[in-house]
C-alpha positions as CSV (number, residue, x, y, z in Angstrom):
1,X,-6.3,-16.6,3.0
2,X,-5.5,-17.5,-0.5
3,X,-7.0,-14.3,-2.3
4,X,-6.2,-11.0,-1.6
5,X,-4.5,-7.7,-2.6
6,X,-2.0,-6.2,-1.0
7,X,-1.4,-2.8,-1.2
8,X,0.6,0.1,-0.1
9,X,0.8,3.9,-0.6
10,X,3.2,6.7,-0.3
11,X,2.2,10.0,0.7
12,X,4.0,13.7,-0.4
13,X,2.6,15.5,3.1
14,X,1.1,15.0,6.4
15,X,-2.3,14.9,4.8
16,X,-3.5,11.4,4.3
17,X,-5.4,12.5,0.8
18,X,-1.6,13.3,-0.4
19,X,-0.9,10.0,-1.9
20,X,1.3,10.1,-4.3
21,X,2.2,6.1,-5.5
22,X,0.2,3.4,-5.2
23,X,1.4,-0.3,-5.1
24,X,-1.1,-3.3,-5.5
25,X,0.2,-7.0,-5.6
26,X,-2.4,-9.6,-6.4
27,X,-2.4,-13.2,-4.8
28,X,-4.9,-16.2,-6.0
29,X,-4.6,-19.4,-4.7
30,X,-1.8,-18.3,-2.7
31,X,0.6,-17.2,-6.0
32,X,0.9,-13.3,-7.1
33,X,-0.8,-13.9,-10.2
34,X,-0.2,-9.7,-11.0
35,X,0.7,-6.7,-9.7
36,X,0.6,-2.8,-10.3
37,X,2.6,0.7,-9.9
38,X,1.9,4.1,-10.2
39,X,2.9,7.6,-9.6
40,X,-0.3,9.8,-8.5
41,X,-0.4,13.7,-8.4
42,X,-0.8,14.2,-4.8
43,X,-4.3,16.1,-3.5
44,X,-2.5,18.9,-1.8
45,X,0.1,19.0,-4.5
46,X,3.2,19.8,-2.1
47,X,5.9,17.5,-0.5
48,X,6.7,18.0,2.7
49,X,10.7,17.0,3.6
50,X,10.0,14.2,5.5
51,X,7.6,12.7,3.4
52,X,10.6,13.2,0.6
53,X,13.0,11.7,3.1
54,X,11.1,8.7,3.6
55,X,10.5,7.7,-0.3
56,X,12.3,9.8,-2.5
57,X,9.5,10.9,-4.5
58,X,9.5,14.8,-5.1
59,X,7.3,17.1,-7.3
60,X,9.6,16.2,-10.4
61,X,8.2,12.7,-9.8
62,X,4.5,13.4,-10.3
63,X,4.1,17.0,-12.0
64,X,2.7,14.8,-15.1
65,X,1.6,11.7,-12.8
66,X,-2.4,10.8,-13.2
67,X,-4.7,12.3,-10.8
68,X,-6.1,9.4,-8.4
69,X,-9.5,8.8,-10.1
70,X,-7.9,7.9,-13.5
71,X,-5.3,5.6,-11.2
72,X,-8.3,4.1,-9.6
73,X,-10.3,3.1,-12.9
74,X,-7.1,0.7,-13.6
75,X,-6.7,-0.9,-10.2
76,X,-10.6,-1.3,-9.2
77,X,-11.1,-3.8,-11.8
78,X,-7.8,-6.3,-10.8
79,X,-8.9,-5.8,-6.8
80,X,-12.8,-6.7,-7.9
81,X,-14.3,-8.6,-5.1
82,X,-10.7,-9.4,-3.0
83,X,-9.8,-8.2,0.4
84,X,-7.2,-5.8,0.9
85,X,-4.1,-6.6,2.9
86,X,-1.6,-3.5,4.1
87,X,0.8,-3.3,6.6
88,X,-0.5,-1.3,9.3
89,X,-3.5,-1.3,7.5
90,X,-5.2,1.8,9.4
91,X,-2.8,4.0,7.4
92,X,-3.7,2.7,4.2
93,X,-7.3,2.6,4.5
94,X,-7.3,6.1,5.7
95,X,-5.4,7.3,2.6
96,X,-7.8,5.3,0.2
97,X,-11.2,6.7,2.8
98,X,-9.5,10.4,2.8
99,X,-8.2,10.4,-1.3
100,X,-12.2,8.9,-2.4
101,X,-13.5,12.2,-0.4
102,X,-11.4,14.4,-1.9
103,X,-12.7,13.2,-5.1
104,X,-16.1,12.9,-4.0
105,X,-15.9,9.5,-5.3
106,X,-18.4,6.7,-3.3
107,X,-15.9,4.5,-0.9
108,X,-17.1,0.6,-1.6
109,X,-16.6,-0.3,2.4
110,X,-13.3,-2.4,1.2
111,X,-12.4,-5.1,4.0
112,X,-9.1,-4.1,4.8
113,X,-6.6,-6.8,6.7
114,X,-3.4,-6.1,8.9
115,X,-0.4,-7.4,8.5
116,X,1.1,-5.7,11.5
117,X,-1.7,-6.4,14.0
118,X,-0.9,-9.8,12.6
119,X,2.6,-10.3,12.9
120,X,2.4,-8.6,17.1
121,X,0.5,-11.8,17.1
122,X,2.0,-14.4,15.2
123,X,5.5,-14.0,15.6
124,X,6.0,-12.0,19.1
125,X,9.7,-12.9,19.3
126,X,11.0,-10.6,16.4
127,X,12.7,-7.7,18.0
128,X,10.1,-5.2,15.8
129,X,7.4,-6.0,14.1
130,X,8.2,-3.5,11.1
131,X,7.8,-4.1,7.5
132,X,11.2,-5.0,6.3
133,X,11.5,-7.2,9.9
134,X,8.6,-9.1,9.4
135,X,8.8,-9.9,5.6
136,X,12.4,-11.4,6.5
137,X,11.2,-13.4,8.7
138,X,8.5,-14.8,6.1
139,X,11.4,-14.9,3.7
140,X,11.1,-11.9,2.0
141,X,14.1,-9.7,1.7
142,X,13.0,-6.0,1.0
143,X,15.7,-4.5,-1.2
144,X,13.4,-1.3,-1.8
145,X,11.6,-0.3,1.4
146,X,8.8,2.5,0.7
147,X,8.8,2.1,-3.2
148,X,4.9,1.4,-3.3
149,X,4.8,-1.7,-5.0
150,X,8.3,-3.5,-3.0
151,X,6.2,-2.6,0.1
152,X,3.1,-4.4,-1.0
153,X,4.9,-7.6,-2.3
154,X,6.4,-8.1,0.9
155,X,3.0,-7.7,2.7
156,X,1.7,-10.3,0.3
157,X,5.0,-12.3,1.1
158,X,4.0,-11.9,4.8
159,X,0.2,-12.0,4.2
160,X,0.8,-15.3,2.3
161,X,2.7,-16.6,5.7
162,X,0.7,-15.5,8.6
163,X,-2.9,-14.7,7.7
């Protein structure tokens, strides 16, 4: 696959509408040609500890972050008519699924791709098949593991590698 985006978000609480940054990486031709970050105002708008423990992000972060629809408006038109690569893809997909109801925005059926599923494949020999694992062995060294848009240029990285 030579055209794609990847893309990865982080969420403030258990609920998978709760996202609350959004990394996109875009590959033609097999190069990342562009890429995108943003903070969101999480839908609840409350961070649970683990969530915080995981990323970093905290209610300071995204008090005056955009609300996902205005988000959205900036990303759709980059990821126009490309498939959408994540790593462990069913949790991505349910965040974009779960955020477009809360909004009662209409879901565009994106084909989604899995990285993960993938890699268990692919490369059985690594001795886990998590993000930061996997990208290293593509040659990607994750120096910011669950920063949105590090996450999703080392799924492109792998993406680029094993799909």
């Amino acid at each position: 696959m030579k055209d794609f985006a990847a893309i990865d978000f982080e969420t403030a609480n258990n609920e998978r509408s709760s996202v609350c940054s959004v990394g996109i990486v875009i590959v033609r031709d097999g190069e990342i040609v562009d890429s995108f970050y943003s903070l969101i105002k999480p839908e609840p708008d409350y961070y649970n500890y683990w969530c915080q423990q995981v990323h970093g992000l905290c209610s300071r972060d995204t008090d005056n972050a955009p609300v996902f629809p205005d988000v959205w408006a900036k990303i759709e038109p980059m990821i126009e008519g490309l498939p959408l690569v994540a790593h462990n893809s069913p949790f991505d997909e349910g965040c974009l699924k779960a955020v477009f109801r809360t909004y009662q925005m209409d879901y565009p059926d994106y084909i989604f791709y899995d990285t993960l599923c993938c890699s268990r494949r692919k490369l059985p020999s690594l001795a886990n098949h998590q993000l930061q694992t996997v990208a290293a062995a593509c040659g990607f060294q994750l120096e910011n593991h669950h920063h949105a848009l590090a996450d999703a240029e080392a799924c492109a990285w792998i993406a680029r590698e094993i799909l």
